[in-house]
N, C-alpha and C positions, 0 to 999 in steps of 0.2 A: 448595818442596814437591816430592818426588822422585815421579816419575811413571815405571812402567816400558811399555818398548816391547815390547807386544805387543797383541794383539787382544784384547776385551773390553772390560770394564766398570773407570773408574777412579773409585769413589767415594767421594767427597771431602765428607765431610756440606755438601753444597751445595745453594744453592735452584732451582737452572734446571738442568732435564736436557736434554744435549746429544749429537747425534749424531753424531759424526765417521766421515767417508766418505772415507779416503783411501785410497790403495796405496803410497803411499811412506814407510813408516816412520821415516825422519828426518825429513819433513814432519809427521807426525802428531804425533811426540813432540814437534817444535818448536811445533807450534800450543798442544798440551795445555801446553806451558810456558810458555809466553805467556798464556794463560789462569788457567790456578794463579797466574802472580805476580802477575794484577790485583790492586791492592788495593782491600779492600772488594766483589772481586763473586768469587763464589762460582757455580762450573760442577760438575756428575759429567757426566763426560764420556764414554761409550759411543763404541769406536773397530772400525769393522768396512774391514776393503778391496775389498767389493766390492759392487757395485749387488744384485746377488740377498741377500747376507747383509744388505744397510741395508732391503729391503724388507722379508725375513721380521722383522729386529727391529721395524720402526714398524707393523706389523702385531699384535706380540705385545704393545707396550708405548705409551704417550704418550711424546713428547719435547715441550720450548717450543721447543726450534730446529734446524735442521742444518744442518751446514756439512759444503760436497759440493765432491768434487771431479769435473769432467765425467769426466776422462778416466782411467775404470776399467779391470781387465783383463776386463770380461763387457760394458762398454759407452764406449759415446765420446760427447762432444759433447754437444749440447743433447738425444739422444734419454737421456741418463741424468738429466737434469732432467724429460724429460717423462713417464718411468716413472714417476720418486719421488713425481714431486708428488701425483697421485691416491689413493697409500698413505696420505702423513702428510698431508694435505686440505690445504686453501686457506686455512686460518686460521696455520697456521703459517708461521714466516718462514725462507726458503733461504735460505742465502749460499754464492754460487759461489765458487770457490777459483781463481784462475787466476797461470798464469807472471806474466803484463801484463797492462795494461788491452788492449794493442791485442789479444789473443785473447779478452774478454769482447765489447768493443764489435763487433769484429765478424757477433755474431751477437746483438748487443742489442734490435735486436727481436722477438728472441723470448721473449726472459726479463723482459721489459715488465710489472709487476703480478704478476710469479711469482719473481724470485729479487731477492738485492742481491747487489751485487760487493765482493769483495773480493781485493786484488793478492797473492800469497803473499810479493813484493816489498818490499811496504810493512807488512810485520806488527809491530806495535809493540806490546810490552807494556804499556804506558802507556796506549796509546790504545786500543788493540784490545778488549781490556776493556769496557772503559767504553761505546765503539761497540756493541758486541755486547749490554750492559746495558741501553742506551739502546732499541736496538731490540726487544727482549723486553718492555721495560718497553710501550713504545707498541704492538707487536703485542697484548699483555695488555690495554693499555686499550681499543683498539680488538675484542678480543674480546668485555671485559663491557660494551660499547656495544652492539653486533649483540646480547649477552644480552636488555640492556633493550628495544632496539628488537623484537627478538623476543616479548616478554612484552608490548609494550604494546598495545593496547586498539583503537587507532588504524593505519588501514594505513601505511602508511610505503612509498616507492616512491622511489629515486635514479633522477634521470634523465640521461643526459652533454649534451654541447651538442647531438649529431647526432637530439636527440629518442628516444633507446634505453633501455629500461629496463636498469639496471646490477645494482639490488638490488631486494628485493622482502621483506616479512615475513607472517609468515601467516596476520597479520590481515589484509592486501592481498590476499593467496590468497582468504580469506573471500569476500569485498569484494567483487571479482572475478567469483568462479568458478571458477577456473583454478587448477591445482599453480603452484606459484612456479615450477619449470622450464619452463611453457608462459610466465611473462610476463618474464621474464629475457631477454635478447636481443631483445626485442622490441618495433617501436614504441608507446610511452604511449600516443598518440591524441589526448591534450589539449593544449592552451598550456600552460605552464607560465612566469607570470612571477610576480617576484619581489616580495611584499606584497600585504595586504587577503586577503579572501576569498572566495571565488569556489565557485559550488552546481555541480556537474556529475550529468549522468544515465549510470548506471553498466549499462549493457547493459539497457537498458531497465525496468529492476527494482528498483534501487536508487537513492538519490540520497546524495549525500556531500556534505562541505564540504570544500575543498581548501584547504590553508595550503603556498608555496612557499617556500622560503629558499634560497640560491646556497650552495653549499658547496665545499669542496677534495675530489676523491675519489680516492686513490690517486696526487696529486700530478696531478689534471685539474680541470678546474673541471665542476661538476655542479649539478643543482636538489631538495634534497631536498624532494620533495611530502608533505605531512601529509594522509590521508583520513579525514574522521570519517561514518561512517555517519550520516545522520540520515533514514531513510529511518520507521523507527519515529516521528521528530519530526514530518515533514511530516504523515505520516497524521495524526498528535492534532493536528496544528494544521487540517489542513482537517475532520476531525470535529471541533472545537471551532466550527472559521467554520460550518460545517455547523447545527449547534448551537444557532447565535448568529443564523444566517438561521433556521431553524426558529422560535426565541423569539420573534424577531420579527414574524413572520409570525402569528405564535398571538396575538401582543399587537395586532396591524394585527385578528387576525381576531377579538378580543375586544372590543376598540373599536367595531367593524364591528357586531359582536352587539347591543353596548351600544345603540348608536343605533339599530338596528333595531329592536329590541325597547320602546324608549322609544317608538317611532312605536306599533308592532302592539300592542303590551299597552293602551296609553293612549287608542286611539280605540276599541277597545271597550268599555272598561270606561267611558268617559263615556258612551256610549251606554245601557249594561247603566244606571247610576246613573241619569243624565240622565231616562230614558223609564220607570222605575222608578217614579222619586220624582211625576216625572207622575203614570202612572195609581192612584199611591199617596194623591194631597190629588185626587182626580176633578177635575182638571181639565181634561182633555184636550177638545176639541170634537169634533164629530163621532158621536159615541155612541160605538156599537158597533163598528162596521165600523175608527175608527181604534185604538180599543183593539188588533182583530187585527191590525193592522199594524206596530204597536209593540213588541207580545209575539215577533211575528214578528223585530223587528230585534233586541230582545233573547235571542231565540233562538239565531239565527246568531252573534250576536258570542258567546254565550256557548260557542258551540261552536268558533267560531274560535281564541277564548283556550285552550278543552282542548288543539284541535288543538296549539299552540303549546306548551306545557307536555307533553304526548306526547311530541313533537318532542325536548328538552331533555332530558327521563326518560328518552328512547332512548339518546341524546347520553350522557349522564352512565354512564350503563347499563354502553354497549358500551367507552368509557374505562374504566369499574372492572373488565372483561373478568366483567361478571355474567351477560352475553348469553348462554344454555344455546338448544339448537335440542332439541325435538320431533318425531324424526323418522318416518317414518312413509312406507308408499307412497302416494303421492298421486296425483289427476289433474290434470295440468298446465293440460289445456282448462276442466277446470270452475274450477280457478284464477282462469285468464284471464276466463273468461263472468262468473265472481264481481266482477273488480275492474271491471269492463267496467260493469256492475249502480250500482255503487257510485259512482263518475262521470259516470254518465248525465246526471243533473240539471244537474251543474254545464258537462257540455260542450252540454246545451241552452241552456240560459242566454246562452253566448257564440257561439250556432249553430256548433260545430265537427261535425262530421260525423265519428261512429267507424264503422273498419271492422276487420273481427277476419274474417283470413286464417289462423286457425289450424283445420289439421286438425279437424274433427267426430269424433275418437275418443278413447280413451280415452291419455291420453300420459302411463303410468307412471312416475313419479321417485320417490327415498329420498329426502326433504325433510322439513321443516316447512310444515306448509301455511299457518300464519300467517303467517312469515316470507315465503314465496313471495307471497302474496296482499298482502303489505306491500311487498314488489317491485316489482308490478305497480301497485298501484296509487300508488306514489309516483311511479313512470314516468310513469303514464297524464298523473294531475295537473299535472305539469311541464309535457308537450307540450299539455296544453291549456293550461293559464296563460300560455307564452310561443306561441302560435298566434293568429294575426290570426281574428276574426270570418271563419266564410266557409270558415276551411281544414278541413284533416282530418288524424284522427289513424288511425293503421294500426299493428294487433297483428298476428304469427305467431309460430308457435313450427315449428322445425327440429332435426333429430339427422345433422348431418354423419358423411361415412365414418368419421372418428376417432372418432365416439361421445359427442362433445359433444351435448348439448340447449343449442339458446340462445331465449331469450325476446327478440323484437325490439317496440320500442316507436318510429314513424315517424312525423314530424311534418312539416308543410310551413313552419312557423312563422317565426320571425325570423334561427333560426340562431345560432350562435356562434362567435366570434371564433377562429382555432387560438391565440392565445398565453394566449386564459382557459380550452383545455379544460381546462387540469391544475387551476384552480384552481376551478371550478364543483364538484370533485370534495373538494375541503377541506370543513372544516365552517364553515358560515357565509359560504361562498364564490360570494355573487351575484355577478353580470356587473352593470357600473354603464351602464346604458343609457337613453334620458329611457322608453323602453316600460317594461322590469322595472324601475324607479325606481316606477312608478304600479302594481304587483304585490305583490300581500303575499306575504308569505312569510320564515322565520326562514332561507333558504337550508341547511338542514338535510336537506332531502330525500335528496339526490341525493348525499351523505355517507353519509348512513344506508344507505341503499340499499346503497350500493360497501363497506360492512363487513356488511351481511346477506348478500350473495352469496360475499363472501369467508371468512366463517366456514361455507360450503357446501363452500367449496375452488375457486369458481370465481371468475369476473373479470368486471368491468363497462367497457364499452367505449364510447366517443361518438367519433362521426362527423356532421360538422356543417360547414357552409357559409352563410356571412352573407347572409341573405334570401333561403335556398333550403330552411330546415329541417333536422332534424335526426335522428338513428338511434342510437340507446342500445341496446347487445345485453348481455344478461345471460345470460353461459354458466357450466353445471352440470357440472362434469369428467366422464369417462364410467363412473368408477364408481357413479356414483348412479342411471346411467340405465336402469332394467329396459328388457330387450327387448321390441319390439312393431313390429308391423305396420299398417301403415295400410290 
């Protein structure tokens, strides 16, 4: 194949374009003829003499290779590899051009991962070819590899032995945080050994799965690390656990219901039956006087059982989110003197002693005043149910500098436990104690309560210490609160 000697382009309908960078014209023509007589590999060969003209060409054009000679007449030495390289990139493969080996090795570590040698020496048609094929072909495969690792899904991070990151793709960028030029040179931070799989926390934010494998990198041994984000997995798996403790807990607190309710429903209703069917065939003794006493016990239970069935209709109510609020401006104090009315009876009964520390005026709120007066007096009831004979129960109401209004409801009573307050606040969520064991109640209160306050926009609060009593505050955000003066 007749190739002429001069500068440009000698193209040869071939598949690898090639750069030649030499100054010495019978070297040049000698290489291109060595190359042309490969058999089977196919070069267009582009021949320029000097480092300025090889730049502006890799500039204007792609090449797969060049073959450089250092010593130009605009440069010398390893600085005419360290220009070039940055032009035609890092993917492409150099071959230095040198008299001997001993002037490459000489300055071989510099050209470490950036050029191959070759002796102008030892140039052999036969072989030189093939070599030069050999190499394109693996720099090309080694290209559509970084393609794919670049495309894939998964971070990809090469590590050398010194623990240094070598490579980086930008799904790892992602992963990260950081441009791939921030994690390149830079230490990994992790172990990296070789098998199994191993979770790491990824700057605090992310969590990944790490896959390691030992690999050859650039003719060094290295750890390609695999990262797979599973930061999305962890969350659905602990909201599923989440999930799964909730069910649980709903199924513990439905069980709970069940047995309670088997007790509360079934001893008044024998009663209701039982003293019914009595004074129904007259046989009761006593005349009259016992007749009231039984109408009496029939009474209460029958009102116990409403209470109970209330309870449930609220319950049932506020899950179907049917709960609508009437709101309206109300007085807080007559609220409070209302539920206060409503309890009286039953904290005489058990001699608890009420004392109601709220302001004597008028304490304007945007509420419902059922709601509210449903507040209060499920409060009240509580702290006297769990109140030892003897103690006392204490109301106020307050409007801190922020403009909250809170309703405080203050018991000296038994107290409770700090690891059951979250759960008194559940529904159906009694304290199992041999005292409230002997307490009726569908443990519904004090649930209902903490979704009526919260569909106000406010929050319910307990404060409690075992056999010192207890303090539930019910606060009203401060837009609902009208101004007022005491």
């Amino acid at each position: 194949m007749a190739v002429a000697l001069e500068s440009g382009v000698r193209t040869i309908p071939q598949s690898a374009r090639l750069l030649l960078v030499e100054d010495d014209p019978e070297d040049a023509s000698f290489v291109e003829k060595v190359l042309s007589d490969g058999k089977g590999v196919d070069f267009a060969v582009h021949w320029v003499c000097t480092l300025d003209a090889a730049k502006k060409v890799a500039e204007a054009e792609p090449f797969d290779m060049v073959i450089l000679d250092l010593n130009l007449p605009d440069s010398h030495g390893s600085e005419t590899l360290f220009q070039l390289r940055p032009v035609v990139g890092d993917e492409i493969p150099i071959i230095v051009l040198s008299e001997d080996e001993n002037e490459f090795a000489a300055d071989s570590f510099i050209y470490r991962d950036k050029a191959e040698h070759l002796s102008k020496l030892k140039l052999d048609r036969r072989i030189v070819p093939r070599l030069l094929h050999t190499l394109l072909q693996r720099q090309r495969t080694e290209r559509s590899l970084l393609r794919l690792i670049a495309t894939n899904p998964d971070g990809i991070v090469v590590v050398n032995v010194e623990g240094t990151v070598v490579f980086a793709n930008p799904a790892a960028s992602d992963l990260f945080g950081r441009p791939i030029g921030e994690l390149v040179d830079q230490q990994f931070g992790f172990p990296v050994v070789g098998g199994g799989v191993v979770e790491i926390d990824v700057a605090g934010q992310r969590v990944a799965e790490m896959r390691v494998v030992e690999i050859n990198w650039r003719d060094d041994c290295a750890w390609l690390t695999s990262l797979r984000d599973i930061t999305d997995r962890k969350r659905f798996e602990e909201e599923l656990r989440d999930a799964k403790i909730a069910a649980e807990m709903a199924n513990r607190a439905k069980s709970s219901f069940l047995a309670c309710m088997s007790h509360e429903l079934r001893t008044p209703l024998n009663s209701i039956i039982g003293f019914s069917e009595m004074m129904d065939h007259d046989i009761l003794p006593g005349g009259h006087a016992t007749c009231q006493e039984y109408a009496r016990i029939i009474h209460n239970s029958g009102k116990h059982l409403l209470s109970i069935v209330n309870d449930v209709l609220d319950v049932a109510a506020v899950e179907a989110g049917k709960v609508t609020l009437d709101c309206q401006i109300i007085d807080v104090h007559q609220a409070i003197s209302s539920s206060l009315q409503m309890v009286s009876k039953m904290a005489r009964e058990k001699r608890i002693q009420l004392s109601d520390l709220t302001p004597p005026v008028m304490i304007p709120l945007y509420a419902d005043y059922r709601r509210v007066r449903q507040i209060v007096i499920n409060l009240l009831t509580n702290a006297i149910k769990y109140t030892l004979s003897g103690g006392i129960v204490t109301t106020n109401c307050t409007c801190d500098a922020d403009g909250l209004l809170s309703i405080f409801v203050e018991d000296n009573g038994i107290g409770i436990a700090p690891e059951d307050l979250e759960r008194v606040l559940a529904p159906f969520g009694r304290v199992g104690s041999p005292y409230t064991s002997r307490e009726q109640g569908t443990g519904l209160g004090l649930y209902i309560t903490r979704i009526l306050i919260e569909l106000h926009g406010g929050t319910l609060t307990i404060e409690s210490e075992m056999g010192r009593g207890t303090r539930v505050a019910a606060r009203f955000p401060a837009e609902r609160v009208v101004p007022y003066r005491v």
